[in-house]
Wavefront OBJ file of the C-alpha trace (Angstrom):
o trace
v -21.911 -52.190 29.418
v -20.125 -50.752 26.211
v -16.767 -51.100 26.084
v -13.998 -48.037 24.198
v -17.224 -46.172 24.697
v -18.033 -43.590 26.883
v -21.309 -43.050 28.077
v -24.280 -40.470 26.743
v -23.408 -37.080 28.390
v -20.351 -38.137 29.571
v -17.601 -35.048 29.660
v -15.203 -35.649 26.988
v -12.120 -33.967 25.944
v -9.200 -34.309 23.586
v -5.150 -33.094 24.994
v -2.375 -32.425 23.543
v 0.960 -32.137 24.999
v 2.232 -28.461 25.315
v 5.926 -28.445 26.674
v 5.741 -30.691 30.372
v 1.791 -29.860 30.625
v -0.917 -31.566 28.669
v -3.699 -29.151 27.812
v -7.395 -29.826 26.417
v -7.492 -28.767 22.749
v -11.189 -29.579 22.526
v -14.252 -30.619 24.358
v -17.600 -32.216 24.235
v -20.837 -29.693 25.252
v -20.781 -31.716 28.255
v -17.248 -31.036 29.216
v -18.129 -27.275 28.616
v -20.887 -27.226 30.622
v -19.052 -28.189 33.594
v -17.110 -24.978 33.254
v -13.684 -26.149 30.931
v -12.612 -24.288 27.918
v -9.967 -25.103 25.492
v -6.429 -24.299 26.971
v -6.981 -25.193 30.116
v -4.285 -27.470 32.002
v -5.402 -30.991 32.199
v -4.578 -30.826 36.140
v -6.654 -28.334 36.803
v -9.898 -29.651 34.285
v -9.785 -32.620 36.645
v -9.592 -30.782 39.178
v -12.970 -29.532 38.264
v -14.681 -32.192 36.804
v -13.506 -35.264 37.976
v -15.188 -37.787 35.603
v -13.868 -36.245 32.633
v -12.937 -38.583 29.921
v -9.603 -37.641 27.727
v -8.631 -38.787 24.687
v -5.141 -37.825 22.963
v -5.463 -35.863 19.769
v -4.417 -37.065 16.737
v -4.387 -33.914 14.164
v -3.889 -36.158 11.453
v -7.154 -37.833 11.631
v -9.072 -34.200 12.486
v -7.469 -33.083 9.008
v -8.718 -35.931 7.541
v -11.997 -35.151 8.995
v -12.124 -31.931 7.953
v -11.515 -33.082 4.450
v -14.462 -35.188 4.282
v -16.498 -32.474 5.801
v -15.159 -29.986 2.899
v -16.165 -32.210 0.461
v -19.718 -33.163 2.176
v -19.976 -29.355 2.314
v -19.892 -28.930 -1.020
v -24.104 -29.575 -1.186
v -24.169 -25.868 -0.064
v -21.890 -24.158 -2.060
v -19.299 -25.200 -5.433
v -16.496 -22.807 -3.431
v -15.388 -24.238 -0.047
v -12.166 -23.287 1.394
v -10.422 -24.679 4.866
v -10.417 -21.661 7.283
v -7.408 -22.908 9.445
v -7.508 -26.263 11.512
v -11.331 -26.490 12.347
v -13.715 -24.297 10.180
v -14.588 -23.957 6.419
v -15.301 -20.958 4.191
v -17.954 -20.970 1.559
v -18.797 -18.541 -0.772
v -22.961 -18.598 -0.887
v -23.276 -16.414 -3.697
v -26.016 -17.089 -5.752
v -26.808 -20.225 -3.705
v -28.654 -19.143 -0.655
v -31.845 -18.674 -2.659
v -32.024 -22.281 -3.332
v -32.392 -23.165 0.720
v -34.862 -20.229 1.265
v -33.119 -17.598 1.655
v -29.627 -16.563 3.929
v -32.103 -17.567 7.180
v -33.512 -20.799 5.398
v -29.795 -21.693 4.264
v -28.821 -21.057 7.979
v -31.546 -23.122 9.776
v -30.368 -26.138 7.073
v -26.774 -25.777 7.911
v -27.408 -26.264 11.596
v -30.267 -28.816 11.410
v -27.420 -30.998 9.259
v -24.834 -30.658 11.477
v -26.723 -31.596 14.200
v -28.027 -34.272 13.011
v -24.360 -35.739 12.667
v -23.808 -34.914 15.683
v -21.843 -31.713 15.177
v -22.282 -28.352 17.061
v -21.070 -25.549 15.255
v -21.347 -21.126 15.008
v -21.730 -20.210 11.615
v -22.244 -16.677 10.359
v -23.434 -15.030 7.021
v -21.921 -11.750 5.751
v -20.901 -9.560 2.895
v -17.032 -10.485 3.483
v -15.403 -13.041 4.832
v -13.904 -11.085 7.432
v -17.378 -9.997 8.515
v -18.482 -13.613 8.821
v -15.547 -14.957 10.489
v -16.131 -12.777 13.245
v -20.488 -13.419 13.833
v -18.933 -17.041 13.683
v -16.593 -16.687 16.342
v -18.088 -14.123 18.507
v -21.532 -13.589 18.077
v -23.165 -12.530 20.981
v -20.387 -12.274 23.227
v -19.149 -9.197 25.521
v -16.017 -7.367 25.031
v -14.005 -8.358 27.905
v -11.089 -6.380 29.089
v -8.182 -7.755 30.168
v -6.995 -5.890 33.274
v -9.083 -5.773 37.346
v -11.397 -2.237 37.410
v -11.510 -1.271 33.752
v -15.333 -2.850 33.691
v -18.485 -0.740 35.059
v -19.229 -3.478 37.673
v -15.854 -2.603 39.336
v -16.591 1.643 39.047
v -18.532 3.435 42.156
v -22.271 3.100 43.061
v -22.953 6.326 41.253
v -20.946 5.486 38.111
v -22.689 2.359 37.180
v -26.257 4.145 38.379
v -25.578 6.814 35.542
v -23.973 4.207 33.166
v -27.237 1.697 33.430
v -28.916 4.850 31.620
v -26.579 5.235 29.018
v -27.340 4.459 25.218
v -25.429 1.440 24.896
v -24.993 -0.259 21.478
v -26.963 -2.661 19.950
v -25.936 -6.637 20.747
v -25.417 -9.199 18.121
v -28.185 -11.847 19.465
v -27.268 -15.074 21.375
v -26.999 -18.435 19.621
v -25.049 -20.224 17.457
v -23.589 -17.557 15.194
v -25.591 -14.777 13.456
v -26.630 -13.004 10.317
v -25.561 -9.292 8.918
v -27.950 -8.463 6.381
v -27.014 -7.235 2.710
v -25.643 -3.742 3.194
v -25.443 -3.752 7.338
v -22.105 -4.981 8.048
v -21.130 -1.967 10.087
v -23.847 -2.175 12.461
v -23.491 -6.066 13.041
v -19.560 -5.637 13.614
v -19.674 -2.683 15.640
v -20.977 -4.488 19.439
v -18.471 -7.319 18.894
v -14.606 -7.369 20.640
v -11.788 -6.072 19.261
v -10.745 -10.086 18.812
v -13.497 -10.801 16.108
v -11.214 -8.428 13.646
v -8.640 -11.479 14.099
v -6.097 -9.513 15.738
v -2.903 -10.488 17.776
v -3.853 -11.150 21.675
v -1.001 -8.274 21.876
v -2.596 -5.551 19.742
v -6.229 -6.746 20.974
v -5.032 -5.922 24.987
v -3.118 -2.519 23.489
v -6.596 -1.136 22.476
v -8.559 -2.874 25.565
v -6.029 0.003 27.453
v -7.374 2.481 25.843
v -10.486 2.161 26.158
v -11.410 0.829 22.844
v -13.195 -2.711 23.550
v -15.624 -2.794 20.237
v -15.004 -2.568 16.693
v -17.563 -0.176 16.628
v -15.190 1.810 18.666
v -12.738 1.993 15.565
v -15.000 3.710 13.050
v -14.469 7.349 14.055
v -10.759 7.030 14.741
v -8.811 8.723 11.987
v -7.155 5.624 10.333
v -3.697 7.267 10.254
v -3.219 7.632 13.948
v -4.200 3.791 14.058
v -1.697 2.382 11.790
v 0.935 4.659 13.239
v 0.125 3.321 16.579
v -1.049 -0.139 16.073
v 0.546 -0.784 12.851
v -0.910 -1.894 9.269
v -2.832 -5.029 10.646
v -5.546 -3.399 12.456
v -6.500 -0.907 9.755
v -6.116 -3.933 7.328
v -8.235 -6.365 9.126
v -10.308 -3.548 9.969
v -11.344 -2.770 5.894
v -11.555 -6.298 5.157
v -13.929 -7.208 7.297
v -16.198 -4.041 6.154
v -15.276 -4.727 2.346
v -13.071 -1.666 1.397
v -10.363 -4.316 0.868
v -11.056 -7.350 -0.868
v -10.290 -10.607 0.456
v -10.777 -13.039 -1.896
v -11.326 -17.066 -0.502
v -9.022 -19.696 -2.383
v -11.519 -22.947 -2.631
v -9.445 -26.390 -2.446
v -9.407 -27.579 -5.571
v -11.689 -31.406 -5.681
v -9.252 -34.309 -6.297
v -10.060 -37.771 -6.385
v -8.317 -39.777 -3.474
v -6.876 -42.462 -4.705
v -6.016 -45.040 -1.861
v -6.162 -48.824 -0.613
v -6.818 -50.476 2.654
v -6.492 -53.515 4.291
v -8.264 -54.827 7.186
v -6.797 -57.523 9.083
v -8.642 -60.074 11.647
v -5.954 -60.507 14.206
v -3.528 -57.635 14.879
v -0.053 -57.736 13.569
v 2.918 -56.157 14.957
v 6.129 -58.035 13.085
v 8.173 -55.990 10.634
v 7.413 -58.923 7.721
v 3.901 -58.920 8.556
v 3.992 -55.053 7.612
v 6.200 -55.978 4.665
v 3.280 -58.430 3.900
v 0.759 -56.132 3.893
v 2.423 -53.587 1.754
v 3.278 -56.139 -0.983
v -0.528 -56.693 -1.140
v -1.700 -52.637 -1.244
v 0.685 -51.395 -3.850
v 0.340 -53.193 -6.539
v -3.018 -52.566 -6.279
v -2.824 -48.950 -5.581
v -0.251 -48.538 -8.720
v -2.736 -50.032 -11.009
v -5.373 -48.097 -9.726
v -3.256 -44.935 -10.702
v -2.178 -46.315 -14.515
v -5.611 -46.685 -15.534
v -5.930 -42.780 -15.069
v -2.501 -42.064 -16.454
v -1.241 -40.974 -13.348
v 1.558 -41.408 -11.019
v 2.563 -41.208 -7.181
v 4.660 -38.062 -6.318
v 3.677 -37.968 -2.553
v 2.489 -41.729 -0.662
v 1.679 -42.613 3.038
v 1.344 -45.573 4.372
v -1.072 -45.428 7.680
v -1.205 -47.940 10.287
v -3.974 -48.220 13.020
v -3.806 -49.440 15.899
v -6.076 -51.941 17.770
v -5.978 -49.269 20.934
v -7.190 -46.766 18.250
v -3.799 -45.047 17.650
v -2.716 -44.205 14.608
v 1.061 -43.666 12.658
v 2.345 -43.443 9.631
v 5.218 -42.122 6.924
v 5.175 -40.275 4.231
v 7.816 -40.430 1.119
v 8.105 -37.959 -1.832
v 9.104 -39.488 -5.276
v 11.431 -37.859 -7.577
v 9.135 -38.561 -10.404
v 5.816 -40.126 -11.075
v 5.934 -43.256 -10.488
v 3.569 -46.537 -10.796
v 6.312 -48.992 -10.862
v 5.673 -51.176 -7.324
v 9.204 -52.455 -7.266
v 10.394 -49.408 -7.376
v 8.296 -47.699 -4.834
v 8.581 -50.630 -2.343
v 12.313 -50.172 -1.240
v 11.595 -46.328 -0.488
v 8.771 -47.076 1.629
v 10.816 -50.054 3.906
v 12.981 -47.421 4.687
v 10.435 -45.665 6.689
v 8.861 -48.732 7.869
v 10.885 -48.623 11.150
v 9.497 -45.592 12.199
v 5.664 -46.983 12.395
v 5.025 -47.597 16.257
v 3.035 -51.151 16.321
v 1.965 -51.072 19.838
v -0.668 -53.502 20.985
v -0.666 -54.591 17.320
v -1.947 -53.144 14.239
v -5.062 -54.139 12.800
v -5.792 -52.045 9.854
v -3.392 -50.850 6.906
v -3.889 -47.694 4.372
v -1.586 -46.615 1.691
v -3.021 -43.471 0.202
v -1.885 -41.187 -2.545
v -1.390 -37.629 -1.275
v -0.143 -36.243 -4.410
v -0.901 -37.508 -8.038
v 0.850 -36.624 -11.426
v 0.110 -37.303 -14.809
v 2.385 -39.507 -16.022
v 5.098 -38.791 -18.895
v 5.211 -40.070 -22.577
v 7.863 -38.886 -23.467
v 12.233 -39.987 -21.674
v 13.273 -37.738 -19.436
v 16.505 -35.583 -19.878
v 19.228 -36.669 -17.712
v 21.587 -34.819 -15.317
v 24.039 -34.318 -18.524
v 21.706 -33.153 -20.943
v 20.811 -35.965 -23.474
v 18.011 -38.360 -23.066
v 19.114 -41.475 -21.609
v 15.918 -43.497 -19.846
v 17.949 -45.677 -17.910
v 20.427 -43.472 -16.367
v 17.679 -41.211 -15.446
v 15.053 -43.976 -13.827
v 18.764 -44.354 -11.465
v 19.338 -40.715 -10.986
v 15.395 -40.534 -9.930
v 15.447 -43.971 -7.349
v 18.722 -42.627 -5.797
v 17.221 -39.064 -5.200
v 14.366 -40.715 -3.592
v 16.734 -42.759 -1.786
v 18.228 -39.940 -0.505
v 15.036 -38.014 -0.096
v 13.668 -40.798 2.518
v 16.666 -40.478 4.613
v 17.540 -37.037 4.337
v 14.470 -35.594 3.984
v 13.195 -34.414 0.353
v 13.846 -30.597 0.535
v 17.263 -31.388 1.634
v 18.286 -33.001 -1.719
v 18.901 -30.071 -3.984
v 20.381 -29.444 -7.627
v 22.046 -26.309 -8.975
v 20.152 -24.384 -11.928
v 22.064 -21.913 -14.119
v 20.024 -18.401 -13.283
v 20.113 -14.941 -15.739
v 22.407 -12.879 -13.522
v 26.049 -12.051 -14.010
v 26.579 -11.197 -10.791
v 28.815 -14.045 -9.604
v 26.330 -14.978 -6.280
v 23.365 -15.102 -8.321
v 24.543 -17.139 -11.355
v 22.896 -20.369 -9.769
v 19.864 -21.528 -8.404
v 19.410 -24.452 -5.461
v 16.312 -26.267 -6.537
v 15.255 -29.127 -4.585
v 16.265 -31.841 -6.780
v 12.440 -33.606 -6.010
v 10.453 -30.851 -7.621
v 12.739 -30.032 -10.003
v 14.043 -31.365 -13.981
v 17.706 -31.865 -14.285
v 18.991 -29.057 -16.575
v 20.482 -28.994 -19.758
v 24.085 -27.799 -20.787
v 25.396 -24.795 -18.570
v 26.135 -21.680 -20.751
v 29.656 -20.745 -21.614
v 31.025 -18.334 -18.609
v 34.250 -17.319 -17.061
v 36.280 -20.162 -14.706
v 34.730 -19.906 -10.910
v 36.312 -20.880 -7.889
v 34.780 -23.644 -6.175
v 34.466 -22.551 -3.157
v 32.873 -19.058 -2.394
v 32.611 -17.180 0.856
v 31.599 -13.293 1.186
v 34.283 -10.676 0.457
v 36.603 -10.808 3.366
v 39.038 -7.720 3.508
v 42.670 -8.040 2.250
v 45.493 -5.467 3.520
v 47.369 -4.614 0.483
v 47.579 -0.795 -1.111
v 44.423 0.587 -2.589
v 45.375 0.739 -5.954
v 43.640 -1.120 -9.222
v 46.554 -3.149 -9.926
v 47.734 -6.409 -7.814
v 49.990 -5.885 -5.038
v 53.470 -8.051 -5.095
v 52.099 -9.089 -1.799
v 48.896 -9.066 0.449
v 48.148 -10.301 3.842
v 44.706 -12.415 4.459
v 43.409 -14.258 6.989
v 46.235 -13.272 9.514
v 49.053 -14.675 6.561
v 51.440 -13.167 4.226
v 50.721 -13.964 0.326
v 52.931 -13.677 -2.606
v 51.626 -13.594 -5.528
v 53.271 -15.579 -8.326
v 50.678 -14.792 -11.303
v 47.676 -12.845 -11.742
v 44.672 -13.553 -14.404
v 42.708 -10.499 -15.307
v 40.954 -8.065 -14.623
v 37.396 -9.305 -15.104
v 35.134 -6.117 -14.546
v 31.443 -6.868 -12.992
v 29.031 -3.820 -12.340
v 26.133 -3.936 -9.949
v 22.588 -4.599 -11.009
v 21.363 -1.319 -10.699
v 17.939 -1.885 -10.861
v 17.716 -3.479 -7.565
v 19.252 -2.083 -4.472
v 22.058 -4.924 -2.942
v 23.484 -4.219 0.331
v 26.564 -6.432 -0.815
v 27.227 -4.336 -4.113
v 27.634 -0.895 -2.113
v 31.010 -0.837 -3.195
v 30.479 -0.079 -6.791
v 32.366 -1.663 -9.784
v 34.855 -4.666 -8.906
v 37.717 -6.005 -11.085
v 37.958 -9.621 -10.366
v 41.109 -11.724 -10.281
v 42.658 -14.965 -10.139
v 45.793 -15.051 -8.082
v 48.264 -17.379 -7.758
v 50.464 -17.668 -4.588
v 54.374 -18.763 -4.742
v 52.150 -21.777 -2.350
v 49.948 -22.477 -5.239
v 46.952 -21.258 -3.792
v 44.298 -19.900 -6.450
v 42.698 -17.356 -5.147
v 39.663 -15.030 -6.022
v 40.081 -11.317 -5.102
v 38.331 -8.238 -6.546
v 38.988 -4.846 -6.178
v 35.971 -2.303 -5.075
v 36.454 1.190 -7.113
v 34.337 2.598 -4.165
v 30.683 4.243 -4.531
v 29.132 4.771 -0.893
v 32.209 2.443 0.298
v 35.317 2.972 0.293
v 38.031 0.875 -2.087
v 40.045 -1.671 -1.317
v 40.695 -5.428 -1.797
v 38.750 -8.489 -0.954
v 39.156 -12.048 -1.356
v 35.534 -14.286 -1.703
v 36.555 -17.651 -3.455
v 39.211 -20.057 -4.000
v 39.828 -22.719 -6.951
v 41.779 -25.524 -5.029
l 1 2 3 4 5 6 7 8 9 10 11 12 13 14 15 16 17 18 19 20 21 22 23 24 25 26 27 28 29 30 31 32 33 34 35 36 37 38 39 40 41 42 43 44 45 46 47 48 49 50 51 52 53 54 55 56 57 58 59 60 61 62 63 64 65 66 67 68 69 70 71 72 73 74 75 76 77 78 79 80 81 82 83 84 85 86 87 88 89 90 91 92 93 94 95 96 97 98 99 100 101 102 103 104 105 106 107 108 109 110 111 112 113 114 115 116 117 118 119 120 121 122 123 124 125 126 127 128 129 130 131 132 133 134 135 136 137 138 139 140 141 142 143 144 145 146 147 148 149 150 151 152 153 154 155 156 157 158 159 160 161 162 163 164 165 166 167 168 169 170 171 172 173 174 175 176 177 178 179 180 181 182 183 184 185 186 187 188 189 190 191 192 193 194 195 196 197 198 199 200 201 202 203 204 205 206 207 208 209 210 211 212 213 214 215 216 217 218 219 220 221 222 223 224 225 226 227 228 229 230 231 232 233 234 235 236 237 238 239 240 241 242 243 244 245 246 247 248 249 250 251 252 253 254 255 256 257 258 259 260 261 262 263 264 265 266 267 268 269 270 271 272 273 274 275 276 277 278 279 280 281 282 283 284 285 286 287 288 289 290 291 292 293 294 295 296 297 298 299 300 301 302 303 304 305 306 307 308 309 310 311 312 313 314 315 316 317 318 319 320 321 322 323 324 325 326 327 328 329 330 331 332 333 334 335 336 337 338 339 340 341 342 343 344 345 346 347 348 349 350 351 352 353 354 355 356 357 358 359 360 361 362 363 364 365 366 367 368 369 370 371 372 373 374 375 376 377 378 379 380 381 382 383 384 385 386 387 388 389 390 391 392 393 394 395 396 397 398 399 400 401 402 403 404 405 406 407 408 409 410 411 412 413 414 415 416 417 418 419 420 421 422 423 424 425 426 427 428 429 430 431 432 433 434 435 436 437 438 439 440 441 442 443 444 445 446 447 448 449 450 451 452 453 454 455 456 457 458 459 460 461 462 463 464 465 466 467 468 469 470 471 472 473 474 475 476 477 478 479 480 481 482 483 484 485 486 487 488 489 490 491 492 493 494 495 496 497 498 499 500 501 502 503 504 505 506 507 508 509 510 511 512 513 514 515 516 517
């Protein structure tokens, strides 16, 4: 009897849980066999096949997976990219020769696979739309999606005349297929509509009308498509035969840096985690100063003895390599790890690795200062642990003179603190967009105004300060042509910021957008 194991040809599946249903995501051969496809409800797959063995997914671990089996990949072809959650792209050019050809290099990829115990559709084509679709949809009919559209459902005589139609050739059965150099047209043209990875909408749109096969699409004048369909068909549509390019982006190869810890008796207290931690990161952190490098992006995994996994991430202001300065940034996430039955394995692994630098780094005011920048750096990631690290931000002088676009937000993580601002007029500190004020149309400032449902008097006006739109660029917000800014000052000492529009496809008038406190 094995135990955590299920048995040979047992129907397995992984859920996931998608709003108050659980759903399979994937399945075993087994688990298809009995008639269950991704998607389905988990009700109803037991429903069918009542011995069916579920396990819950954990996308973590299948991206870590697929990681491996990009790099393992990488004995076919230098150029592997990630095609979404659960395939890989390689470019074969210039390599197939070296497993006997495109049919030699296919026979090796599925003999490997299988041997690991893999099943997989593959396809080889000129493009990568091209292959993409013999991968996913090789050999398989174009469905349509509503009752009586398909021959079977037409009269006796119908189908008797349609049997002796010419019908188009199909792609053949298996695991994928081939287009050879130069015949990508005739191997896309029996496949559905849904191997040009189009929306399940725009797919059913053309099922309506009759067109069920790419092959369908070639003698359609492309105009009336994209009118009809829009610029995704017509664009998936020349990618996939090559008169666009679509060029793969490989993952680049990094070296994973990461330490583990096994442990022989599960753990589950907070200081046991603690424990654990103060033994993985000094380790880790001298791992990553022999290369000159430093942590930017860390998680810390725990696995559980049931086989669950969690684990929390931080982001680092700067590289760092420095464990006691890491450590407090990491026990503030430390609550959020789920113990369980007890955790028997600990990982702390390096997501994202920067070279350290030699020289100090420029603080928030502008001058070098080492110290006061190592605090500015441990209190952003502080902050960035608790808050989250895009929600820490800094302010960046931009090259605008338009008074909304004078600044950048940068989030404070990825960013350097910048130097001196530039010498420019006094701003309010709080802005808001121009909100109308009823006073007279005229250039110069009313004696009195009324805004925001009050009366205003104004005691003193600074001014004007004339600001012209951008003209290169066409701004909604700058319709109103020139403005002539100006800082009043009510008989309440309120400091206000108002501007007066000259008009251009607006008409003039006042508006108030900031005030100086």
């Amino acid at each position: 009897m094995r135990l955590g194991l299920e048995e040979p040809g047992q129907p397995l599946a992984t859920i996931e849980e998608h709003g108050p249903a659980q759903i399979l995501r994937a399945l075993t051969s087994e688990a298809s066999a009995a008639g269950l496809h991704p998607g389905q409800p988990l009700r109803e797959a037991l429903a069918l096949c009542p011995g069916l063995r579920t396990r819950q997914r954990q996308p973590m671990v299948e991206a870590n997976f697929m990681a491996v089996l990009r790099r393992w990949s990488g004995r076919y072809s230098p150029l592997v990219a990630l095609d979404g959650t659960a395939g890989l792209l390689l470019d074969i050019t210039g390599c197939a020769h070296l497993f006997g050809g495109e049919e030699g290099m296919f026979a090796r990829v599925i003999d490997d696979f299988a041997e690991m115990g893999l099943s997989l559709r593959a396809g080889i084509a000129d493009t990568p739309g091209a292959a993409w679709a013999l991968a996913h949809h090789s050999g398989r009919d174009a469905t349509t999606g509503r009752s009586g559209d398909g021959i079977s459902s037409e009269a006796r005589a119908t189908r008797s005349r349609a049997a002796r139609r010419p019908q188009p050739p199909r792609a053949a059965m298996g695991q994928g297929g081939i287009a050879p150099s130069g015949h990508t047209h005739d191997a896309l043209a029996p496949l559905p509509m849904e191997a040009l990875r189009l929306s399940a909408k725009t797919a059913e749109s053309l099922s309506r009308l009759g067109l069920r096969r790419i092959g369908d699409l070639y003698a359609q004048p492309r105009a009336a498509l994209a009118r009809r369909f829009g610029t995704e068909l017509v664009l998936r549509l020349d990618q996939a035969l090559g008169a666009v390019p679509e060029p793969i982006s490989p993952v680049r190869h990094e070296i994973p840096y990461a330490t583990r810890l096994s442990l022989p008796d599960p753990i589950g207290l907070m200081d046991d985690l603690l424990a654990g931690l103060d033994r993985l990161l000094p380790r880790l952190c001298t791992t990553l100063a022999r290369d000159g490098l430093g942590a930017r992006v860390l998680r810390f995994e725990a696995y559980r003895a049931d086989g669950g996994f969690d684990a929390v991430t931080i982001a680092l202001a700067r590289p760092m390599v420095e464990p006691e300065r890491i450590r407090p940034l990491l026990m503030l996430k430390l609550t959020e790890i789920d113990a369980g039955f007890g955790i028997d394995m600990l990982r702390l692994v390096t997501l994202r690795a920067e070279p350290l630098r030699a020289q100090p780094v420029t603080s928030a005011i502008g001058a070098p200062n080492t110290d006061d920048s190592a605090a500015l750096h441990d209190l952003l990631g502080r902050l960035g642990a608790r808050l989250g690290t895009d929600a820490v931000t800094r302010r960046h002088p931009a090259n605008s003179h338009i008074p909304e676009k004078t600044a950048l937000t940068l989030a404070a993580a990825w960013s350097d603190p910048c130097g001196p601002w530039p010498e420019r007029p006094e701003r309010p500190i709080l802005t808001w967009r121009p909100e109308p004020v009823q006073a007279p149309a005229r250039p110069v400032p009313p004696a009195r105004f009324r805004w925001r449902r009050r009366e205003h008097v104004i005691a003193d006006a600074l001014g004007p300060e004339r600001i012209l739109p951008e003209w290169w660029l066409e701004d909604p917000q700058w319709r109103s042509g020139a403005r002539d800014y100006w800082i009043i000052t009510t008989e309440t000492g309120e400091r206000l910021w108002l501007f007066y529009a000259h008009g251009a496809a607006l008409s003039a008038g006042w508006f108030c957008v900031g005030n100086f406190l």
